[in-house]
KESE-527382 format. One record per atom (N, C-alpha, C): residue number from 0; x, y, z. Coordinates in Angstrom, 3 decimals, always signed. Example, Ala and Ser with C-alpha at 12.3 -4.5 7.8 and 13.67 -1.06 7.14 Angstrom:
<rs>
r pos->0 | X->+13.190 | Y->-5.690 | Z->+7.800
r pos->0 | X->+12.300 | Y->-4.500 | Z->+7.800
r pos->0 | X->+13.200 | Y->-3.300 | Z->+7.800
r pos->1 | X->+12.850 | Y->-2.250 | Z->+7.080
r pos->1 | X->+13.670 | Y->-1.060 | Z->+7.140
r pos->1 | X->+12.900 | Y->+0.030 | Z->+7.870
</rs>
This chain:
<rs>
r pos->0 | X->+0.847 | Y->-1.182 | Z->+0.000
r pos->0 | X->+0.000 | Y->+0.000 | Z->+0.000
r pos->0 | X->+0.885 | Y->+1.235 | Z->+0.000
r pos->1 | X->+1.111 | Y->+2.052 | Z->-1.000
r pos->1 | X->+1.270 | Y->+3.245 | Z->-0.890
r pos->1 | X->+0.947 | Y->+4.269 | Z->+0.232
r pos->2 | X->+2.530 | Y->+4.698 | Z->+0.267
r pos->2 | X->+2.053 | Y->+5.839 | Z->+1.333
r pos->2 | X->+0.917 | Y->+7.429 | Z->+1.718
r pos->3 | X->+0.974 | Y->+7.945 | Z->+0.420
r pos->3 | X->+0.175 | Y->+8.720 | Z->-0.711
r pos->3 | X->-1.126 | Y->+8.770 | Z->-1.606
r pos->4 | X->-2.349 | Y->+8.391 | Z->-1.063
r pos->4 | X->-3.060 | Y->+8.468 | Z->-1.838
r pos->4 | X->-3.328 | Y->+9.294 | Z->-2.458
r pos->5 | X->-3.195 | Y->+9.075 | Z->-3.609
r pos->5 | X->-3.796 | Y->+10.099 | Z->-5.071
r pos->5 | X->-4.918 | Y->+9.791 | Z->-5.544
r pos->6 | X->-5.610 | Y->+10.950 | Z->-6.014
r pos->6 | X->-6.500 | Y->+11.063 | Z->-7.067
r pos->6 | X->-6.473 | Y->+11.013 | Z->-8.049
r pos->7 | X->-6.226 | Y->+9.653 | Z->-9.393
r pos->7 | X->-5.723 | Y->+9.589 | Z->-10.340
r pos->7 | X->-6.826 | Y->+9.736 | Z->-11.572
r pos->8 | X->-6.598 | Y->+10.143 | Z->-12.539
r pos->8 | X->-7.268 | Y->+10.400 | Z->-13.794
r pos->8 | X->-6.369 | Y->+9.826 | Z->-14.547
r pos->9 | X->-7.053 | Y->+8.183 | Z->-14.712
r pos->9 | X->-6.031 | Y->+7.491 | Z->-15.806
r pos->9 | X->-6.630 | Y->+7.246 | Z->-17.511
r pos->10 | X->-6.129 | Y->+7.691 | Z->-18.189
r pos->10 | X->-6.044 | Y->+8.179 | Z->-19.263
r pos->10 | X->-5.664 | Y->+7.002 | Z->-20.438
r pos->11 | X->-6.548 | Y->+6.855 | Z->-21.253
r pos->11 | X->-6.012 | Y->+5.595 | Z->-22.575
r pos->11 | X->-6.612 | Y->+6.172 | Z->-23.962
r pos->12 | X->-5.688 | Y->+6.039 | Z->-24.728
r pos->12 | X->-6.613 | Y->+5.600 | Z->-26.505
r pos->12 | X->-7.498 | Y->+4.855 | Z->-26.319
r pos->13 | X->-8.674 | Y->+5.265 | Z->-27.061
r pos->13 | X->-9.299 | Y->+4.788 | Z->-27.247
r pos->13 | X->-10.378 | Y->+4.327 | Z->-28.863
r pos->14 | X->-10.176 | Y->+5.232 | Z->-29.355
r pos->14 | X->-10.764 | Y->+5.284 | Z->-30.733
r pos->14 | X->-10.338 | Y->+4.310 | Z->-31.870
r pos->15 | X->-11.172 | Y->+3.634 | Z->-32.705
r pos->15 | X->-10.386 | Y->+2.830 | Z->-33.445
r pos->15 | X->-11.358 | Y->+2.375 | Z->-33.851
r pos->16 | X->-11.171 | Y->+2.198 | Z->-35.536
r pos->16 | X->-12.351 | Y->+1.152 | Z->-36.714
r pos->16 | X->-12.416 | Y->-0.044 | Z->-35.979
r pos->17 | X->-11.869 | Y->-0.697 | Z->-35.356
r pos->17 | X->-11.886 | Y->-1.711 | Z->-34.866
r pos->17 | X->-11.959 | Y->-2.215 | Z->-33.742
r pos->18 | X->-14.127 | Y->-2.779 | Z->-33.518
r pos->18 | X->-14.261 | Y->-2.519 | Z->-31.906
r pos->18 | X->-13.103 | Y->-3.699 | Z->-31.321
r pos->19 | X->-12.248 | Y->-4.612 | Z->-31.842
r pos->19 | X->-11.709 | Y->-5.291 | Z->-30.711
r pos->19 | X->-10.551 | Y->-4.634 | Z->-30.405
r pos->20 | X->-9.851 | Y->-3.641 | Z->-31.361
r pos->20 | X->-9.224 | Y->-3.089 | Z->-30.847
r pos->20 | X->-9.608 | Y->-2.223 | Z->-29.835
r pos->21 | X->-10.942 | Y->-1.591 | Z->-29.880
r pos->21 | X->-11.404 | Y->-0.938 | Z->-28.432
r pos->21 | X->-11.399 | Y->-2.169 | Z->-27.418
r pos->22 | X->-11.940 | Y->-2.404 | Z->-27.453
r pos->22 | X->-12.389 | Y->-3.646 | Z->-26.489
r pos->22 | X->-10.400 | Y->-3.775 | Z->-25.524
r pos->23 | X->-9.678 | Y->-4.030 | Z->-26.450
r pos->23 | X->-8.447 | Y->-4.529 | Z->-25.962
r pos->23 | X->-7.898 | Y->-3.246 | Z->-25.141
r pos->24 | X->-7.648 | Y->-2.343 | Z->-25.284
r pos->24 | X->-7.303 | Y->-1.239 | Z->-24.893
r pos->24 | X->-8.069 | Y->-1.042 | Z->-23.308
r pos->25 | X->-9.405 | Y->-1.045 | Z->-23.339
r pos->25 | X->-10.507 | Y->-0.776 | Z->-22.640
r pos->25 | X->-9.815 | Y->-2.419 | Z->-21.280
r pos->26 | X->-9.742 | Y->-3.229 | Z->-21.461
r pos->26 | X->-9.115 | Y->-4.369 | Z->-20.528
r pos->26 | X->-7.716 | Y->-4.014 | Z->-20.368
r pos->27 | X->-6.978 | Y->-3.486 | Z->-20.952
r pos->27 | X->-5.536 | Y->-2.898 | Z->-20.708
r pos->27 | X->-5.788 | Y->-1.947 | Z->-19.261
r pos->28 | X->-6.623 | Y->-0.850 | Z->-19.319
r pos->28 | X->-6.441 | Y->-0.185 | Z->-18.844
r pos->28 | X->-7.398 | Y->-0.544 | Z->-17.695
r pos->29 | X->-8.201 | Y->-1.518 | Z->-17.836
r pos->29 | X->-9.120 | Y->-1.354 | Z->-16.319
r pos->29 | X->-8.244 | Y->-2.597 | Z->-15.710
r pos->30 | X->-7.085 | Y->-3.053 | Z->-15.879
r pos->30 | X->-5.924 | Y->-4.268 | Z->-15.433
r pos->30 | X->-5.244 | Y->-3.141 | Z->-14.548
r pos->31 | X->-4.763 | Y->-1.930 | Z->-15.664
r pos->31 | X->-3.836 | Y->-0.483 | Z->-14.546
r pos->31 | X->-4.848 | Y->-0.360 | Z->-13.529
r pos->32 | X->-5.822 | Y->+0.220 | Z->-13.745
r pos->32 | X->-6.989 | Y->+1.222 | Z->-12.924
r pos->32 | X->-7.236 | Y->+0.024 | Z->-11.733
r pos->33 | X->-7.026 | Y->-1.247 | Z->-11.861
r pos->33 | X->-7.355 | Y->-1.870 | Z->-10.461
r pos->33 | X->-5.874 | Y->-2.345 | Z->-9.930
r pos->34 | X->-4.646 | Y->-2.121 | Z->-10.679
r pos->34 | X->-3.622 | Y->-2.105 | Z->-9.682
r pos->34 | X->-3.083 | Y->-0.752 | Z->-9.516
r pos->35 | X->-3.766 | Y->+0.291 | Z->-9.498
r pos->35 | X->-3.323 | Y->+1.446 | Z->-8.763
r pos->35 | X->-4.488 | Y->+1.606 | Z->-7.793
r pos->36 | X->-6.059 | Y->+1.222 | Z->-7.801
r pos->36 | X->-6.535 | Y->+1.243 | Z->-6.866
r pos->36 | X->-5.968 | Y->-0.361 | Z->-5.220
r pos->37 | X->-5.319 | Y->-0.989 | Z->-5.819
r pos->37 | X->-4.939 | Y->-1.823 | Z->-4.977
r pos->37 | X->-3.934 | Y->-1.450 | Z->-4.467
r pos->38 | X->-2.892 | Y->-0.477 | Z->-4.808
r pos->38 | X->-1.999 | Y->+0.367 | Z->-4.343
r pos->38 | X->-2.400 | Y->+1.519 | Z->-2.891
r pos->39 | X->-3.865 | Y->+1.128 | Z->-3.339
r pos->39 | X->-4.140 | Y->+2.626 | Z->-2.398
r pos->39 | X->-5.014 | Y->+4.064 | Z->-2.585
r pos->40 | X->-4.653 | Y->+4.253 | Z->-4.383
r pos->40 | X->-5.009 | Y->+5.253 | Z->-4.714
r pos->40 | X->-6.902 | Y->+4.980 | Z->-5.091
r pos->41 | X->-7.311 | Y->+6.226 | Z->-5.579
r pos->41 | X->-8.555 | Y->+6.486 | Z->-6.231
r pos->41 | X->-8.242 | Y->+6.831 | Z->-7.564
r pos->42 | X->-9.218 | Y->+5.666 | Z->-8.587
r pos->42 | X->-8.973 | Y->+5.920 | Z->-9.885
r pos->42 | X->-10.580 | Y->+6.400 | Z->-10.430
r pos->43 | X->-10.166 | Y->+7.196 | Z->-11.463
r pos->43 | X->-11.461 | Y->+7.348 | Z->-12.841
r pos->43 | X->-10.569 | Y->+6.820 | Z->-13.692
r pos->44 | X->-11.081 | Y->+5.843 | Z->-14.503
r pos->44 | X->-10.675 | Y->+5.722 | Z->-15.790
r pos->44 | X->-11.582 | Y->+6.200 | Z->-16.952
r pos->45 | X->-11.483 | Y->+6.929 | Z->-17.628
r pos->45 | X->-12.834 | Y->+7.298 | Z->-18.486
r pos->45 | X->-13.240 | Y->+5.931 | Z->-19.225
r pos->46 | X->-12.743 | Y->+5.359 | Z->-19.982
r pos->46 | X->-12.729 | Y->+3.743 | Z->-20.696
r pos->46 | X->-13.256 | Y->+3.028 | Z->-19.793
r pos->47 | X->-13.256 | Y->+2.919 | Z->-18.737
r pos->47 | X->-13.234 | Y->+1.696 | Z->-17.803
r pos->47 | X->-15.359 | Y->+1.995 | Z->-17.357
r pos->48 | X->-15.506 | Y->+3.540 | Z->-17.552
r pos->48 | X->-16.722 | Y->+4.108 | Z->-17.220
r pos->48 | X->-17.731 | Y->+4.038 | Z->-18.361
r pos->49 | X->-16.973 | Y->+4.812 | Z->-19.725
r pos->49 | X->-18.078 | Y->+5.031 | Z->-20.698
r pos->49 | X->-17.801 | Y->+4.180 | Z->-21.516
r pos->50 | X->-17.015 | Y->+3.369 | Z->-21.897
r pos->50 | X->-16.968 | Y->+2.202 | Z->-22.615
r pos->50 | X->-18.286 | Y->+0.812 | Z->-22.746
r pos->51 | X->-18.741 | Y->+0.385 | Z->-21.333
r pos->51 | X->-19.584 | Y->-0.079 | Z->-21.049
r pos->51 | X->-21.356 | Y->+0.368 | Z->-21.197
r pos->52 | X->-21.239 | Y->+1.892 | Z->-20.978
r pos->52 | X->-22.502 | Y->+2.747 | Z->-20.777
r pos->52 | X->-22.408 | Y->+2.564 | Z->-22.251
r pos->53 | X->-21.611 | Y->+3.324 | Z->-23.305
r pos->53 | X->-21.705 | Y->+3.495 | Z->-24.348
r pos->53 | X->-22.383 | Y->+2.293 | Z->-25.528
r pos->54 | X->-22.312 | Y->+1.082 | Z->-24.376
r pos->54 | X->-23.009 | Y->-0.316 | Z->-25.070
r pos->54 | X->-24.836 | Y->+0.015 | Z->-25.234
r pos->55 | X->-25.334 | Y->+1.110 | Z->-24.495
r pos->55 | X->-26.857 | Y->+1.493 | Z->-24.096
r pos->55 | X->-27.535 | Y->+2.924 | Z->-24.623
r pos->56 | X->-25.936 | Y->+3.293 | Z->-25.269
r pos->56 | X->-26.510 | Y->+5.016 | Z->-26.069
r pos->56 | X->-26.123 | Y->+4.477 | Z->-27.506
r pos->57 | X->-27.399 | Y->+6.047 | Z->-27.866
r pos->57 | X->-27.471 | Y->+5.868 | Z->-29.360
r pos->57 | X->-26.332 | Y->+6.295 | Z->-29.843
r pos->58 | X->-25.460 | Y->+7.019 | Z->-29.369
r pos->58 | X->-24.030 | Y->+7.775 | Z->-29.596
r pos->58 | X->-23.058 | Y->+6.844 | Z->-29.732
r pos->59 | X->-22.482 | Y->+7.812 | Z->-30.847
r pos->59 | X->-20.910 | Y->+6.836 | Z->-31.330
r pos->59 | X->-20.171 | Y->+6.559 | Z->-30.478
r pos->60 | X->-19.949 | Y->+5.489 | Z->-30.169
r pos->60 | X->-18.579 | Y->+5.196 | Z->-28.954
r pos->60 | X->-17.533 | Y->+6.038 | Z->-28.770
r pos->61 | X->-16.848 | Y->+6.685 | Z->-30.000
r pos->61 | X->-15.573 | Y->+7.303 | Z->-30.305
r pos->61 | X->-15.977 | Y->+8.647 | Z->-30.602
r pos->62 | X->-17.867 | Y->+9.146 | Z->-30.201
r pos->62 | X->-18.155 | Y->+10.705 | Z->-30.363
r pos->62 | X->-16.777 | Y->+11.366 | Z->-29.516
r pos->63 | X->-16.274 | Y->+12.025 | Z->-29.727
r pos->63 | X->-15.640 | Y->+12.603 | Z->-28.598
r pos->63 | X->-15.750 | Y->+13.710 | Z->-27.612
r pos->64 | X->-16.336 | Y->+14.574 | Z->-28.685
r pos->64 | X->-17.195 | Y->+15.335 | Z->-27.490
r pos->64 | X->-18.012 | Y->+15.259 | Z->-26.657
r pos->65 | X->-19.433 | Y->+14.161 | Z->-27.102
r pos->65 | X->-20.429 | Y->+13.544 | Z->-25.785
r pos->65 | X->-19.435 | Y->+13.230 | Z->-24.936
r pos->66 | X->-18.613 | Y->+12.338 | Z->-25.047
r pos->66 | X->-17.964 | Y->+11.233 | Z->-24.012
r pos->66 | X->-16.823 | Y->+12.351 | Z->-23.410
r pos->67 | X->-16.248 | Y->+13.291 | Z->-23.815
r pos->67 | X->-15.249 | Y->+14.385 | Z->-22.826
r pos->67 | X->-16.366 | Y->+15.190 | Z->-22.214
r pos->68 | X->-17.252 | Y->+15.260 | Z->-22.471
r pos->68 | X->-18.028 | Y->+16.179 | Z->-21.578
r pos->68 | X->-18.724 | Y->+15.009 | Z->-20.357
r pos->69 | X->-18.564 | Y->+13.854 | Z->-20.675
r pos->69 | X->-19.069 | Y->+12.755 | Z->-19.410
r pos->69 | X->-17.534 | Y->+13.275 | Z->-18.699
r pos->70 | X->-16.737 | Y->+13.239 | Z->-19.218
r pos->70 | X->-15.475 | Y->+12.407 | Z->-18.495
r pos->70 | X->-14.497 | Y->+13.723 | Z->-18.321
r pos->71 | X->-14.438 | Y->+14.779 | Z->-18.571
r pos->71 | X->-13.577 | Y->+16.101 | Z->-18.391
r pos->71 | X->-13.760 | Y->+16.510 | Z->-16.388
r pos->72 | X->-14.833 | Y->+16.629 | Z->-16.434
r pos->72 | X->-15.308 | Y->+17.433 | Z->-15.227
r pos->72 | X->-14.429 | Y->+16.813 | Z->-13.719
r pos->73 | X->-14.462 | Y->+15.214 | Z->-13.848
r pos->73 | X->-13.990 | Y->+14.369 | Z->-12.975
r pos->73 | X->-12.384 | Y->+15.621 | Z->-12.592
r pos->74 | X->-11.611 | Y->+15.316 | Z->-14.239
r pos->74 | X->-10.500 | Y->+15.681 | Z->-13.583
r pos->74 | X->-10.010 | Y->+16.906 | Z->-13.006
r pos->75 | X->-11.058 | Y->+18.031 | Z->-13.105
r pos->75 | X->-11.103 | Y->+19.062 | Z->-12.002
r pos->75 | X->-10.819 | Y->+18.685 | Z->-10.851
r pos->76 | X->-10.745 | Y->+17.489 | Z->-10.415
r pos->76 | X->-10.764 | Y->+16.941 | Z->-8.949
r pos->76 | X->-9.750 | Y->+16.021 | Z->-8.548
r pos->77 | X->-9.301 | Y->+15.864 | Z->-9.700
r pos->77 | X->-7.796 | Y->+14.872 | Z->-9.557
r pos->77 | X->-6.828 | Y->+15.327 | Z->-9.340
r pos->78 | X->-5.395 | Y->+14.802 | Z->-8.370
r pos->78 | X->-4.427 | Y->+15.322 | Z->-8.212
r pos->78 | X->-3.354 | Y->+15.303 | Z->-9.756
r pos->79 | X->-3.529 | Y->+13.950 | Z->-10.577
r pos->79 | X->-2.618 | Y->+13.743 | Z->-11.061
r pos->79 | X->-3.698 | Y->+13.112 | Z->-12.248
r pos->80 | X->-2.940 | Y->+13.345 | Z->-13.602
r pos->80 | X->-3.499 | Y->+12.670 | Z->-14.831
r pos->80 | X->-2.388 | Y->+11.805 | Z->-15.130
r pos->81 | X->-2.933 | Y->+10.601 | Z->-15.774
r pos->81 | X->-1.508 | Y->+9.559 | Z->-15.699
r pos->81 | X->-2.182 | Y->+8.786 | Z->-17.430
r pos->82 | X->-1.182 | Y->+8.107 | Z->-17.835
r pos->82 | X->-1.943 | Y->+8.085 | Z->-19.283
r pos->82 | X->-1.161 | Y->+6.711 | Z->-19.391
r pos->83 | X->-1.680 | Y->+5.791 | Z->-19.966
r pos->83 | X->-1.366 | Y->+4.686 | Z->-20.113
r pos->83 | X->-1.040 | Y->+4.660 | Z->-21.671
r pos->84 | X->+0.251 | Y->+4.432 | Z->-21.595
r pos->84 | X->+1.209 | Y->+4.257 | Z->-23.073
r pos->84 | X->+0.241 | Y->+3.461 | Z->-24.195
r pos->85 | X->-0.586 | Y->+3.040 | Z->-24.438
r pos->85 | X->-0.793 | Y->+1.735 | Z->-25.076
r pos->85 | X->-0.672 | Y->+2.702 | Z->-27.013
r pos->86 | X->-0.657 | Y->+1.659 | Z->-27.647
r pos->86 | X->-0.224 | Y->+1.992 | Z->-29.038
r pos->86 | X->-1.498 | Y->+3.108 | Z->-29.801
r pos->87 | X->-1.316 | Y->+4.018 | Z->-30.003
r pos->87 | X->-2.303 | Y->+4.466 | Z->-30.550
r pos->87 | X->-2.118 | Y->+6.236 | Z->-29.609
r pos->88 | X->-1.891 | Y->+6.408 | Z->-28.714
r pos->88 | X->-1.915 | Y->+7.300 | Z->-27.783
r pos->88 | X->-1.279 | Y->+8.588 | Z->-27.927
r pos->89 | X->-0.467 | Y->+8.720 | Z->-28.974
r pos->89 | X->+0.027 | Y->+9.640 | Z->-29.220
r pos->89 | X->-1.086 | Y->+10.459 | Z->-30.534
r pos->90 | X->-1.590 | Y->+9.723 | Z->-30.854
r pos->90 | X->-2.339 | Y->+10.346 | Z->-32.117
r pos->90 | X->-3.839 | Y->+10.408 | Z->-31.584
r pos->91 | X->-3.926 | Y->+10.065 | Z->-30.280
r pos->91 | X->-5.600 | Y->+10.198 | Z->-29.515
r pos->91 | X->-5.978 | Y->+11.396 | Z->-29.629
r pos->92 | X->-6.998 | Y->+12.157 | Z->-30.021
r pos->92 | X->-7.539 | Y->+13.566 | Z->-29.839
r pos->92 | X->-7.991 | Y->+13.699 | Z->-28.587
r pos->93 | X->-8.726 | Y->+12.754 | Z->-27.916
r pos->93 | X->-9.015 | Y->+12.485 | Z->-26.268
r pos->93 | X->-7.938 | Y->+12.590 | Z->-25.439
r pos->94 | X->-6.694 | Y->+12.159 | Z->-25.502
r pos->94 | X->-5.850 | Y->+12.172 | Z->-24.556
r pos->94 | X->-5.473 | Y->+13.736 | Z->-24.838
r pos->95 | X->-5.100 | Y->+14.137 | Z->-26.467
r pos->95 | X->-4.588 | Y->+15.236 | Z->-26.584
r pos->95 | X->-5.458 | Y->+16.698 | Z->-25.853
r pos->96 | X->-7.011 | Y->+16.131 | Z->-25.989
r pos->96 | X->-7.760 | Y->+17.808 | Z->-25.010
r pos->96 | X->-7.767 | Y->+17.079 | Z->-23.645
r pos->97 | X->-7.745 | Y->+16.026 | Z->-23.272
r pos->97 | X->-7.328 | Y->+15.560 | Z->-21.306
r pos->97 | X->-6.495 | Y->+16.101 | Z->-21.057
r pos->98 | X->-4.789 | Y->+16.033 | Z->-21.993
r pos->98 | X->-3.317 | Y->+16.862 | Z->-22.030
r pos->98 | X->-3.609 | Y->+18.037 | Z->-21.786
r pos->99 | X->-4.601 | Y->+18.809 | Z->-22.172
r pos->99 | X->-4.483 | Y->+20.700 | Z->-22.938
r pos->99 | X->-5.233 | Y->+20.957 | Z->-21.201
r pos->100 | X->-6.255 | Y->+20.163 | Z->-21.237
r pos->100 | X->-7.178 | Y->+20.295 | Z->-19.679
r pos->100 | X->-6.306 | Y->+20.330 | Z->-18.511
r pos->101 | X->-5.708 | Y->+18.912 | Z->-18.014
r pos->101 | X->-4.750 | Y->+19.239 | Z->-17.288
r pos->101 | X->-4.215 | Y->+20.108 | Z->-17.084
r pos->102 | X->-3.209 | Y->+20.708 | Z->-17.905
r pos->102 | X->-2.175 | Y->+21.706 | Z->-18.337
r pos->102 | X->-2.705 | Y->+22.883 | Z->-17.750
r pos->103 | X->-3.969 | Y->+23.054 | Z->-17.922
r pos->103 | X->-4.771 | Y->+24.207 | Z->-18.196
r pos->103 | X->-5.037 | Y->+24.351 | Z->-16.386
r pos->104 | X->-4.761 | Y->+23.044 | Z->-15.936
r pos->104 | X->-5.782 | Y->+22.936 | Z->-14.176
r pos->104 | X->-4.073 | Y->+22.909 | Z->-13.194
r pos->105 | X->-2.955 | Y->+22.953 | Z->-14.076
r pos->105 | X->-1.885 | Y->+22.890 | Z->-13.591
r pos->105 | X->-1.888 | Y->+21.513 | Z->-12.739
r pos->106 | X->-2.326 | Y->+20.036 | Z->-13.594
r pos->106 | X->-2.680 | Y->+18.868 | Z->-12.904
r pos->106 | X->-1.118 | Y->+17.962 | Z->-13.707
r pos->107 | X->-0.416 | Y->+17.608 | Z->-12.422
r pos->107 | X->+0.833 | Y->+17.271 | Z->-12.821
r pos->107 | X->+0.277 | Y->+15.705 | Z->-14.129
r pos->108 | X->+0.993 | Y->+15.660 | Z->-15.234
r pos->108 | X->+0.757 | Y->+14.529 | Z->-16.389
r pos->108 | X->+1.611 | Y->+13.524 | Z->-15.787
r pos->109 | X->+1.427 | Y->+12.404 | Z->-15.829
r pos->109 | X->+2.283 | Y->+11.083 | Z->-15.832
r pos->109 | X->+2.189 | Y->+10.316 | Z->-17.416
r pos->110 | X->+3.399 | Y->+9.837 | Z->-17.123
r pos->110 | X->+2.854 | Y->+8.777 | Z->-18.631
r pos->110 | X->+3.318 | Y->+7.455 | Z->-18.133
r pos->111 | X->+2.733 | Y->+6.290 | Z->-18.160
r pos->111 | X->+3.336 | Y->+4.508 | Z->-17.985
r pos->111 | X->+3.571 | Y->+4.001 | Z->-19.167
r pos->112 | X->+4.454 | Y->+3.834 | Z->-19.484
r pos->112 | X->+5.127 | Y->+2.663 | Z->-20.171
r pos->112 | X->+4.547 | Y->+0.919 | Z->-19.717
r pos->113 | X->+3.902 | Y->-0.123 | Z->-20.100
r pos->113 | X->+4.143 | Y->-1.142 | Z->-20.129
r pos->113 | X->+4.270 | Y->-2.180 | Z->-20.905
</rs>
């Protein structure tokens, strides 16, 4: 257990022609989001939240604006945004306005490599 609990806003690609490539990404990251909550901390994962809901709306999975306006507000409240490396992440438009948000809330960025 960590000494430090944080408020983490963990962060993934997500968009892609190809729902198993969502799908895969979306289990990547709720694997992080429950070993940093077993660490101690408090996680949002946005993926781990609207990924599932998004199985029950008429809205595009990969809208990005519906789904940042579910998932922006959280990280007003987070200590730390942390972004999970997975392939695709550098070219995310989601991670890239989570990046600009942060920045903007002076919310320190992490990035994981795994």
């Amino acid at each position: 257990m960590t000494s430090k609990m944080k408020k983490i806003y963990l962060a993934a690609p997500y968009g892609h022609k190809d729902p198993k490539v969502r799908e895969q990404r979306v289990e990547a990251v709720n694997k992080k989001a429950a070993e940093l909550m077993m660490d101690g901390h408090l996680v949002f994962s946005p993926l781990s939240h609207s990924h599932p809901i998004s199985k029950h709306c008429t809205v595009d999975p990969c809208d990005n604006n519906f789904w940042l306006r579910q998932d922006l507000w959280v990280l007003e409240i987070c200590d730390v945004m942390q972004i999970l490396c997975l392939d695709g992440w550098k070219e995310s438009d989601g991670i890239d306005t989570e990046w600009r948000k942060a920045s903007t809330l002076n919310i320190p960025i992490e990035l994981i490599y795994e």
